[in-house]
C-alpha positions as a printed Julia matrix, in Angstrom:
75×3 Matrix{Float64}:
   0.0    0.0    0.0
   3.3    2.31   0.16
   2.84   2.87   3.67
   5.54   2.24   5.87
   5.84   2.49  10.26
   8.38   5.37  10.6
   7.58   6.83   7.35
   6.63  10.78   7.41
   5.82  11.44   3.64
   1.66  11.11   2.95
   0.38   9.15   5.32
  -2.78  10.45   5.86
  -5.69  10.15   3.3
  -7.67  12.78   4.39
  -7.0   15.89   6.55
  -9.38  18.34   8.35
  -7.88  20.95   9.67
 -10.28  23.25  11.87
  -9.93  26.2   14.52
  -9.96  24.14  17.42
  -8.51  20.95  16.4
  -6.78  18.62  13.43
  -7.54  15.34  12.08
  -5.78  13.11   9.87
  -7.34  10.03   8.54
  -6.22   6.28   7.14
  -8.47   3.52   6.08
  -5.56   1.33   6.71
  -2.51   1.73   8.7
  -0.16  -0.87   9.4
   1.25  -1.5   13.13
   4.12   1.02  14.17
   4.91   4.08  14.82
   3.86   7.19  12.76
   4.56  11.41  12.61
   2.15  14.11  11.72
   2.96  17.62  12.01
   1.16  20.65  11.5
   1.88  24.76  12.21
  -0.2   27.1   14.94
  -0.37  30.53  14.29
  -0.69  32.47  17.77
  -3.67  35.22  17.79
  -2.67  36.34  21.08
  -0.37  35.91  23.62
   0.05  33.63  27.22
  -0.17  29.89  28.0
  -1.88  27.86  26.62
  -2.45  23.8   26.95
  -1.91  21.61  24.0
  -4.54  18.36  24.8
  -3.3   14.93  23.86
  -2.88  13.59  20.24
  -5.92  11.04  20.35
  -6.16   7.52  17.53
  -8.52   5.3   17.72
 -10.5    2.73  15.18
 -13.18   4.48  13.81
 -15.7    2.06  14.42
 -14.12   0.18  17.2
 -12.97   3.19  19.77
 -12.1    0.96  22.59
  -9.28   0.41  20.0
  -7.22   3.94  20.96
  -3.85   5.51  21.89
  -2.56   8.8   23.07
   0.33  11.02  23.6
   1.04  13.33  26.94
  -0.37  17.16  27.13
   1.93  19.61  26.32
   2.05  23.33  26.89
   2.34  26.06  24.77
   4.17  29.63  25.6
   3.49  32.73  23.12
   5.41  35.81  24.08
């Protein structure tokens, strides 16, 4: 299928990117581990908390995995 764990280069097949949160999608995607990036433009300035990266199997969502929060400092 041309998709690869560790591989960085078009991944997802679909993308919504939205004001208060991003989504990639696969139909299929093999065991392993997997990067998606994506840029933030600041609108104002202070602290802010980054929630958890969430994946799960669309239609079996007991099926799911997540990262740690982060936080986010704009000067």
């Amino acid at each position: 299928y041309g998709c690869r764990p560790y591989s960085t280069i078009g991944w997802p097949e679909h993308e919504n990117l939205r004001d208060e949160r991003v989504e990639a999608f696969r139909s299929l995607l093999w065991p392993g581990v997997y990067e998606w990036s994506y840029i933030m433009r600041a609108t104002c300035a202070g602290i802010f908390v980054i929630p958890p990266a969430k994946a799960e199997e669309m239609y079996s969502p007991e099926n799911f995995g997540r990262c740690g929060t982060e936080r986010a400092i704009i000067e």
